[in-house]
LODRENZA-923212 format. One record per atom (N, C-alpha, C): x, y, z; atom name; residue in one letter. Coordinates in steps of 0.05 Angstrom, whole numbers. Layout:
% LODRENZA-923212
- X;Y;Z;name;resn
- X;Y;Z;CA;A
...
//
This chain:
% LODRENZA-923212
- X;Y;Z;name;resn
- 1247;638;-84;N;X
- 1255;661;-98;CA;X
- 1284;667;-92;C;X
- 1304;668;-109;N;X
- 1320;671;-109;CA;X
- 1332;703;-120;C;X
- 1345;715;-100;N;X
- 1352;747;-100;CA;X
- 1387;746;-90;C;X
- 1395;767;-122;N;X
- 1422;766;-127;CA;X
- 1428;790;-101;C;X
- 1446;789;-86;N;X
- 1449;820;-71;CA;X
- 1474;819;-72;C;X
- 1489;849;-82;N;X
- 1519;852;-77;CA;X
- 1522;865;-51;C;X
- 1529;848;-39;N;X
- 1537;852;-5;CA;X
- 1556;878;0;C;X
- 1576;881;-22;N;X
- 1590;905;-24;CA;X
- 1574;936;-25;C;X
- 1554;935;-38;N;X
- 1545;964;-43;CA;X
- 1511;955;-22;C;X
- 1493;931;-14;N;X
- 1479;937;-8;CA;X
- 1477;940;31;C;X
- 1450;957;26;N;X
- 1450;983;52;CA;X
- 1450;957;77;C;X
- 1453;970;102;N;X
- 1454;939;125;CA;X
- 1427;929;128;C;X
- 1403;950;128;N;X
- 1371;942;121;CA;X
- 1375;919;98;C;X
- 1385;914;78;N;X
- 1382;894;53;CA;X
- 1399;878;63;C;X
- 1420;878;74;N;X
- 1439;852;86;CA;X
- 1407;845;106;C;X
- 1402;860;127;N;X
- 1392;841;148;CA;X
- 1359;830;139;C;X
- 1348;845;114;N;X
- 1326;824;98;CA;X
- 1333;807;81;C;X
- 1356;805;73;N;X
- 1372;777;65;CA;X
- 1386;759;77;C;X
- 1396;769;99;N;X
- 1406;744;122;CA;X
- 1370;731;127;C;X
- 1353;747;133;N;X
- 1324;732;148;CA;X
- 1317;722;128;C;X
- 1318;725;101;N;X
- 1301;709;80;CA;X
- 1327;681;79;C;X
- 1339;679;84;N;X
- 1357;655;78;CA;X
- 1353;628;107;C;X
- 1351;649;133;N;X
- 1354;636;152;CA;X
- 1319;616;151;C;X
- 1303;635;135;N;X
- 1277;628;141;CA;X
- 1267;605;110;C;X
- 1282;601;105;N;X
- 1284;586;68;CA;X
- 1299;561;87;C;X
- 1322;560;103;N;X
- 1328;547;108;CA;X
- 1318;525;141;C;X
- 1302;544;150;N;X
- 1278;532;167;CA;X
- 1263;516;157;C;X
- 1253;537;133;N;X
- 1221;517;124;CA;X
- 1233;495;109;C;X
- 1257;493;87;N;X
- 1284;468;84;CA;X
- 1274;445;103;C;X
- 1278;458;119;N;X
- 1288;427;141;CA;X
- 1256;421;154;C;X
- 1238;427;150;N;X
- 1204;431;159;CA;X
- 1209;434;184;C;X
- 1219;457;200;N;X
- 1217;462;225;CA;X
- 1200;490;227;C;X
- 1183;489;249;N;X
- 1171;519;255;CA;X
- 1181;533;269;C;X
- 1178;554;263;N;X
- 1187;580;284;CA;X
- 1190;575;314;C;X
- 1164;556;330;N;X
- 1161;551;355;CA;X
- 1184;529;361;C;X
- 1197;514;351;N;X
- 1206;493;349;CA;X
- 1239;509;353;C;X
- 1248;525;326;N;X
- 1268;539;332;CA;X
- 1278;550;355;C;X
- 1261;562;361;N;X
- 1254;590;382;CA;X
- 1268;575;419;C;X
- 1252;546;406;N;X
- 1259;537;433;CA;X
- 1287;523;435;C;X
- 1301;510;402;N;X
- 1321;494;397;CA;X
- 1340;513;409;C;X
- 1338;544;399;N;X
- 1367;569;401;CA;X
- 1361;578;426;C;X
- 1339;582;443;N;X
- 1341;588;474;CA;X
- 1327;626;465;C;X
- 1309;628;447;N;X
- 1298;651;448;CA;X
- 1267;656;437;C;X
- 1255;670;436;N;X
- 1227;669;439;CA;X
- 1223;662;411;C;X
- 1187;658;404;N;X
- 1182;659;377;CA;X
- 1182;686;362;C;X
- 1180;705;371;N;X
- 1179;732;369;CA;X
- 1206;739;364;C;X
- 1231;735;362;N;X
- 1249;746;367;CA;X
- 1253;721;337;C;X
- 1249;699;329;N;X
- 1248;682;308;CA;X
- 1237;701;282;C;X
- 1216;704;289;N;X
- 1192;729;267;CA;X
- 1215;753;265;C;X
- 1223;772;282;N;X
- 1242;787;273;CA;X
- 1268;787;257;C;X
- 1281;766;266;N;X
- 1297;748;247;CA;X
- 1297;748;224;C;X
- 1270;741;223;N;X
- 1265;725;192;CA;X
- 1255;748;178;C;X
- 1244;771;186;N;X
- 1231;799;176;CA;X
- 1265;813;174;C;X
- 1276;805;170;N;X
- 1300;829;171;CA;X
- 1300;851;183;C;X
- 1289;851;212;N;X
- 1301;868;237;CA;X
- 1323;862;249;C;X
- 1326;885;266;N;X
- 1350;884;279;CA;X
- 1352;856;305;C;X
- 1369;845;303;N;X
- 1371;825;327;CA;X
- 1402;829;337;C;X
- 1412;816;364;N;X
- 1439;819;376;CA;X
- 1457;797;366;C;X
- 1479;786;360;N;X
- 1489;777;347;CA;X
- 1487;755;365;C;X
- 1479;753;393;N;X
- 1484;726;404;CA;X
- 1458;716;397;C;X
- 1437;723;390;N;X
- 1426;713;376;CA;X
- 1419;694;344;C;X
- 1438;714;335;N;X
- 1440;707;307;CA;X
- 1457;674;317;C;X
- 1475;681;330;N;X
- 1495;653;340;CA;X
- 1467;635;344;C;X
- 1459;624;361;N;X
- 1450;614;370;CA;X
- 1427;598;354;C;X
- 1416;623;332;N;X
- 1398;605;316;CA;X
- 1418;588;290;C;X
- 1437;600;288;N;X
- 1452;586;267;CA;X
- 1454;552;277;C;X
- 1470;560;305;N;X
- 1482;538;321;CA;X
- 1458;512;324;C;X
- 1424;523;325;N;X
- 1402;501;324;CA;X
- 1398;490;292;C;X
- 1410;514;276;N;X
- 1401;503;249;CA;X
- 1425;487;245;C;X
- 1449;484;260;N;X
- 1465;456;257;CA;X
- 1494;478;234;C;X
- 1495;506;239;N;X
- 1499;522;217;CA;X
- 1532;529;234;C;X
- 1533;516;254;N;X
- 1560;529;268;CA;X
- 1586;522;259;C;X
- 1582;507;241;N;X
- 1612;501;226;CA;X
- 1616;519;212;C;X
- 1597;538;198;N;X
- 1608;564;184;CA;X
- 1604;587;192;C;X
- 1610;595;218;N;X
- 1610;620;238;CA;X
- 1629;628;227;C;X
- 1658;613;227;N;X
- 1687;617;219;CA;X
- 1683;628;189;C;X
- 1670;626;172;N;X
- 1671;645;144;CA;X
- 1662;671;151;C;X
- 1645;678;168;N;X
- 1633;697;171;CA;X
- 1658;729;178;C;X
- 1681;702;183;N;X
- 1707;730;180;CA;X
- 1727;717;180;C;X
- 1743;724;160;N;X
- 1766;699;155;CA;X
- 1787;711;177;C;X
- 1800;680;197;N;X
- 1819;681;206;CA;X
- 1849;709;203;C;X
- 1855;727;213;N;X
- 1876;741;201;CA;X
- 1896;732;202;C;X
- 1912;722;185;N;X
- 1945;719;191;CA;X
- 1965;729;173;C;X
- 1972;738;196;N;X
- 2002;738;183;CA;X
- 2024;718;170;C;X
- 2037;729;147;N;X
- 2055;699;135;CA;X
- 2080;708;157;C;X
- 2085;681;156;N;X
- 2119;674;171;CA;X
- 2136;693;161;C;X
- 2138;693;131;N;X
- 2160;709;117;CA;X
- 2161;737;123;C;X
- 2137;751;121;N;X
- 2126;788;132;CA;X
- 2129;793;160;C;X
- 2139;773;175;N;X
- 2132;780;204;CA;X
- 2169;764;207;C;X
- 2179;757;200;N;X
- 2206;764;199;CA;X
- 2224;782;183;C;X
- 2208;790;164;N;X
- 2212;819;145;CA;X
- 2217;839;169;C;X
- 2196;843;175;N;X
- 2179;862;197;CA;X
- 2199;863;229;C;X
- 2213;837;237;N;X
- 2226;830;260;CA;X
- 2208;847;279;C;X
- 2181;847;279;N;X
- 2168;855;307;CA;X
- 2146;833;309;C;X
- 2136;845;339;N;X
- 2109;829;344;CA;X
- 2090;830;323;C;X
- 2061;815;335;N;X
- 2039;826;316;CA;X
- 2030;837;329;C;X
- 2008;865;304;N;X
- 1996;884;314;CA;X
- 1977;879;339;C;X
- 1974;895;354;N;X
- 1948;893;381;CA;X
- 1939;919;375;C;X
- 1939;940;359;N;X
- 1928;957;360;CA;X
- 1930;978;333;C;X
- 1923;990;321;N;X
- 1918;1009;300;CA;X
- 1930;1031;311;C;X
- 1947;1039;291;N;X
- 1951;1074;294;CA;X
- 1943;1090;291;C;X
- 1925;1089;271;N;X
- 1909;1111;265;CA;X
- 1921;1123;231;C;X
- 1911;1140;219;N;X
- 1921;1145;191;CA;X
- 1939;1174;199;C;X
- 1960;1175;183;N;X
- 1978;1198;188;CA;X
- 1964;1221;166;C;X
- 1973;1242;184;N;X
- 1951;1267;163;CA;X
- 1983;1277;143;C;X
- 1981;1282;128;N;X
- 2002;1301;108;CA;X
- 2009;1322;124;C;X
- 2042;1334;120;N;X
- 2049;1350;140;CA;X
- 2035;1383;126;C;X
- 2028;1391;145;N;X
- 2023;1423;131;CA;X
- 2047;1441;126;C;X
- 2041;1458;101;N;X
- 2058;1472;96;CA;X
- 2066;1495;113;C;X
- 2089;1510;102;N;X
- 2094;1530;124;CA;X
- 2082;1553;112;C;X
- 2070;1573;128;N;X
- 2067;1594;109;CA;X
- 2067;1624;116;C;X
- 2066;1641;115;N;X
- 2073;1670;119;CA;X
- 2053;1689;116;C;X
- 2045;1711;132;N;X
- 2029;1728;115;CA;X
- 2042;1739;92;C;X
- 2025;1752;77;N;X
- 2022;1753;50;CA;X
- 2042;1785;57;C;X
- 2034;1801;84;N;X
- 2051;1825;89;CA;X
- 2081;1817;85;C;X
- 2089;1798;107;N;X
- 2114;1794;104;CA;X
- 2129;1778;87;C;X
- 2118;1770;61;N;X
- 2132;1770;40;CA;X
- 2141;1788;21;C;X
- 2121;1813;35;N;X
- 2129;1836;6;CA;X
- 2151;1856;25;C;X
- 2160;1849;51;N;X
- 2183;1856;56;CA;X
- 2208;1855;47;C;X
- 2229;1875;45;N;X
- 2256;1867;28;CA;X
- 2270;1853;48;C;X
//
């Protein structure tokens, strides 16, 4: 069964029952069982079943079963490299960022009571 999901708008419950329906499409793929997995990635069969149910699991997990399903060459999509171009970062003549500033708020206006404007 094949299920369209826009990753953009859907909730992290629908990402993580669509990461488990893929990982578990791609088990039964290769005719491996759950017990078989469980022991390939170094975690229980129970913790395989949750996986594949779209519960919550720790991400060194998620690593690890990818890494038995032979899936570790595409860890690296999972967040594209950031770079900076040569050209912007001599635009820029500084380092690269190590840290976020934070968003600047708009300056507030100045303002008066409403008494001391009806002063002459």
């Amino acid at each position: 069964m094949t299920l369209n999901i826009d990753f953009e708008l859907a909730s992290i419950e629908a990402l993580q029952s669509d990461l488990g329906r893929r990982i578990e499409a791609l088990r039964l793929g290769r005719n491996i069982q759950q017990s078989q997995l469980a022991t390939e990635a170094g975690v229980s069969r129970r913790t395989i079943t949750r996986l594949e149910s779209g519960q919550s699991v720790s991400i060194d997990t998620l690593l690890r079963v990818m890494r038995a399903l032979g899936l570790s060459g595409r860890i690296a999509t999972l967040l594209p490299e950031p770079s900076v171009q040569p050209v912007e970062r001599v635009r820029a003549k500084r380092k690269e960022r190590r840290r976020a500033s934070g968003r600047k708020q708009p300056a507030a206006e100045t303002w008066t009571w409403a008494d001391d404007a009806a002063e002459p």
